[in-house]
N, C-alpha and C positions, 0 to 999 in steps of 0.2 A: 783201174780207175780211169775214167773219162774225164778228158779235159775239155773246159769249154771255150772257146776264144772269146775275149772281151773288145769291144770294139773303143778305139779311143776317140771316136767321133761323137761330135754331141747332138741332139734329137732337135730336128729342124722347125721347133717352136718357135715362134714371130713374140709372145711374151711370157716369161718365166714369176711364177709369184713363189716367194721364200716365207715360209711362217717359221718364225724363232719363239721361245722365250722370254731370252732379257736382250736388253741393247747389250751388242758387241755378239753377239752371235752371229750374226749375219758377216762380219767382217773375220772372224776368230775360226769361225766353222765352215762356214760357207764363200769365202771370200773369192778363193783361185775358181769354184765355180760360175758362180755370179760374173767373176771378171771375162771368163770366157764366154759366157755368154751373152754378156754386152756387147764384145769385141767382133760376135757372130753375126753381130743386129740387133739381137732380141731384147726388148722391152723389159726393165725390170718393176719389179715390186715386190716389196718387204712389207712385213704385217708381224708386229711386234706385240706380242701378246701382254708384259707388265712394260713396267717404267725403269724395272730393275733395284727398287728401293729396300729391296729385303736383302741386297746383297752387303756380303760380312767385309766389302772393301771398306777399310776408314781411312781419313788421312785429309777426303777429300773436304774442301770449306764449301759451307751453305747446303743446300739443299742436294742430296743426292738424286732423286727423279728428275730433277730440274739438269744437274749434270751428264748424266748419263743419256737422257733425251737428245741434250744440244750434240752429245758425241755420233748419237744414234744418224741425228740430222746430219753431220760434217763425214761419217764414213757412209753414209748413202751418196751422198754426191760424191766420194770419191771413186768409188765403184760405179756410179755411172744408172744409181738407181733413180728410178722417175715417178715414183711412186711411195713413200715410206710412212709408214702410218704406225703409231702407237697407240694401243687401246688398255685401258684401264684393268686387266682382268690378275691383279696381282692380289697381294693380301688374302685374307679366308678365303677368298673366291679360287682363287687359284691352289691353297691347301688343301680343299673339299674338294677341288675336280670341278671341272667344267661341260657339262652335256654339251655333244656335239653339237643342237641344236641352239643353244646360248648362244656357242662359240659362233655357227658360222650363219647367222642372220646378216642380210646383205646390208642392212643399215649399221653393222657393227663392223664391216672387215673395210677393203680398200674400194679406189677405183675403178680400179682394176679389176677387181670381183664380178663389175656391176656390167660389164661391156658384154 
């Protein structure tokens, strides 16, 4: 069997964009990478695909997309993202699937998309 070496170096990108799911993915899945690669220099942005309001968490009062948004907001900035955007594509939209073309029209993703 061959082995391959894995390099633990990270790829000399100037801005990284993360697209998730739901808010807390970015922090939950992707956090220790994001964090290093802030730490590198590199420019971040996140592109959050629902609000997160289909999620079976209870407990929380008021509005759940309303919550989850403000958390989305508060761990971008602790991770050092400069960019975080939430777009609407939860609910049936998101059960049927979404055509890659939907998804990545530059009037719907971030700023970052757009440079």
């Amino acid at each position: 069997m061959r082995h391959r070496q894995v390099s633990a170096r990270l790829p000399a990108w100037t801005t990284v964009l993360a697209v998730v799911a739901h808010p807390d993915d970015e922090s939950f899945g992707l956090g220790a990478i994001l964090d290093a690669f802030h730490a590198a220099g590199a420019g971040l942005a996140v592109l959050c695909l629902t609000y997160g309001e289909a999620s079976t968490v209870r407990g929380v009062g008021g509005d759940l997309a309303d919550a989850r948004s403000s958390e989305f907001t508060a761990a971008a900035r602790v991770l050092g993202v400069t960019d975080a955007v939430i777009r609407n594509f939860g609910g049936r939209r998101a059960q049927s699937g979404l055509s890659r073309r939907a998804l990545w029209r530059g009037d719907r993703c971030c700023s970052s998309c757009q440079r």
